[in-house]
C-alpha positions as CSV (number, residue, x, y, z in Angstrom):
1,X,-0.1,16.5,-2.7
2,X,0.9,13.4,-4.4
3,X,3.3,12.5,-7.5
4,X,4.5,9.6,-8.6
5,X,5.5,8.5,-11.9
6,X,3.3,5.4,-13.8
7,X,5.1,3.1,-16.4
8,X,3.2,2.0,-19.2
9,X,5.0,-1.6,-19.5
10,X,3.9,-3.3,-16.5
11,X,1.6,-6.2,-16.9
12,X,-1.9,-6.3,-14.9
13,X,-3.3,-9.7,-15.1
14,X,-6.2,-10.3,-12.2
15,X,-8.1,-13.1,-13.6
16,X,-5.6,-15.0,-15.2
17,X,-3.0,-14.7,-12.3
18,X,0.5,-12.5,-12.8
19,X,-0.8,-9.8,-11.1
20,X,2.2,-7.7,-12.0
21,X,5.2,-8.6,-13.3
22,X,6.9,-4.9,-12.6
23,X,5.9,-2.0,-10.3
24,X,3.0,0.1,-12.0
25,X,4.6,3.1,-10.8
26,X,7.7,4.2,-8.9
27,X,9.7,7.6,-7.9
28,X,6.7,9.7,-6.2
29,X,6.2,11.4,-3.3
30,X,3.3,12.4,-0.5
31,X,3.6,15.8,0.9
32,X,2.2,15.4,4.3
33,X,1.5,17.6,7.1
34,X,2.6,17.0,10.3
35,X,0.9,17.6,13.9
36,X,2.5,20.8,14.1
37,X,1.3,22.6,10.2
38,X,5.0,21.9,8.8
39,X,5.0,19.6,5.8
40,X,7.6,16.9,5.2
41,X,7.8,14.4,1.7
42,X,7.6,10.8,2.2
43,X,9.6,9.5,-0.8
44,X,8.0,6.5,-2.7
45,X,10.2,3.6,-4.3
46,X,7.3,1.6,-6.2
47,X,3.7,0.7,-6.2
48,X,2.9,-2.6,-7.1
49,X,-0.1,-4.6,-7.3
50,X,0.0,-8.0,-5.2
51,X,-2.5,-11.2,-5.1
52,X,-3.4,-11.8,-1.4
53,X,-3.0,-15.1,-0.7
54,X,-4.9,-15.5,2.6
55,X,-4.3,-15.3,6.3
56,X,-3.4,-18.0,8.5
57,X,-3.9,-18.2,12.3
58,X,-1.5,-20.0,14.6
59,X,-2.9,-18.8,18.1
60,X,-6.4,-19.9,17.7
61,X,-6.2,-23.3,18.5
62,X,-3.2,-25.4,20.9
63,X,-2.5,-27.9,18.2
64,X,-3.9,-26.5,14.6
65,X,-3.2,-23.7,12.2
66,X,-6.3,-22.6,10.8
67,X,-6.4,-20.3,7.0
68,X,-8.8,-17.9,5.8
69,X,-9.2,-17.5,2.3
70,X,-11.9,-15.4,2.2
71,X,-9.8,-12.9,0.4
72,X,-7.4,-14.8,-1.9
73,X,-7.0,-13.9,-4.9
74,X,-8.1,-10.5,-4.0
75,X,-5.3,-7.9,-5.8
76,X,-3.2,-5.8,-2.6
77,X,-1.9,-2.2,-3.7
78,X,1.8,-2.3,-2.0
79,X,3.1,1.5,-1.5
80,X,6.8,0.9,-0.6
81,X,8.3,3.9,0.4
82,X,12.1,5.1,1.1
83,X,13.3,5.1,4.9
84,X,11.8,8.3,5.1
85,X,9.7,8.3,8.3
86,X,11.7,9.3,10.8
87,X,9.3,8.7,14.0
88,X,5.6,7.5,15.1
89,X,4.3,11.2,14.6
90,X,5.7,11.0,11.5
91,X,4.0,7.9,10.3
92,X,1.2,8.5,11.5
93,X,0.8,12.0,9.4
94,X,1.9,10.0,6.4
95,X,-1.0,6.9,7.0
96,X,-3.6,10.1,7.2
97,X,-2.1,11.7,4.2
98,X,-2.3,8.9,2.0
99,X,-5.7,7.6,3.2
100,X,-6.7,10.9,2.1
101,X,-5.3,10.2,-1.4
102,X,-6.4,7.0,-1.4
103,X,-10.5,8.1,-0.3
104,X,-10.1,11.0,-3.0
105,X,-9.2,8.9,-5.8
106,X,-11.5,6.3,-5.1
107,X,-9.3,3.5,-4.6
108,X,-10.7,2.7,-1.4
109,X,-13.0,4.1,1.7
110,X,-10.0,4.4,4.0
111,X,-11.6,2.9,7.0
């Protein structure tokens, strides 16, 4: 189970840059379960949208950095969450949780 609450003002702007200029939603929660068939809530703060702005390599070569921008200006969902996961087992129920949101809405594969 997921809830969260959207806000209507935030700006999306992909192709013409500001991403966001304010969370698109915030206060939510993911009921997850953990390894034992309990359920806890992971409380969510915000999700924003983000431009990723590449990755750069520093152990590839002795003397260079190298950057990939294969993916820049690709738009990032950020899910930032309250310190809520109290341990490993914990956040690794939450990861499957959400991934299953995530594949059931569409948003992405999950893989």
């Amino acid at each position: 189970k997921f809830t969260i609450q959207f806000r209507r003002s935030a700006e999306i702007n992909i192709g013409g840059l500001p991403v966001c200029s304010a969370p698109i939603a915030e206060n939510g929660q993911l009921e997850c379960e953990g390894p034992s068939g309990g359920f806890f809530n992971v409380q969510i703060e915000r999700l924003q949208i983000e431009m990723d702005s590449g990755k750069s390599f520093h152990d590839r070569h002795p003397k260079e950095s190298l950057i990939d921008l294969n993916r820049a200006g690709k738009a990032l969902m950020e899910i930032v969450t309250t310190p809520s996961i109290h341990s490993a087992t914990d956040a690794a129920a939450a990861a499957r949780s959400l991934r299953d949101v995530l594949r059931t809405v569409g948003s992405c594969d999950g893989n």
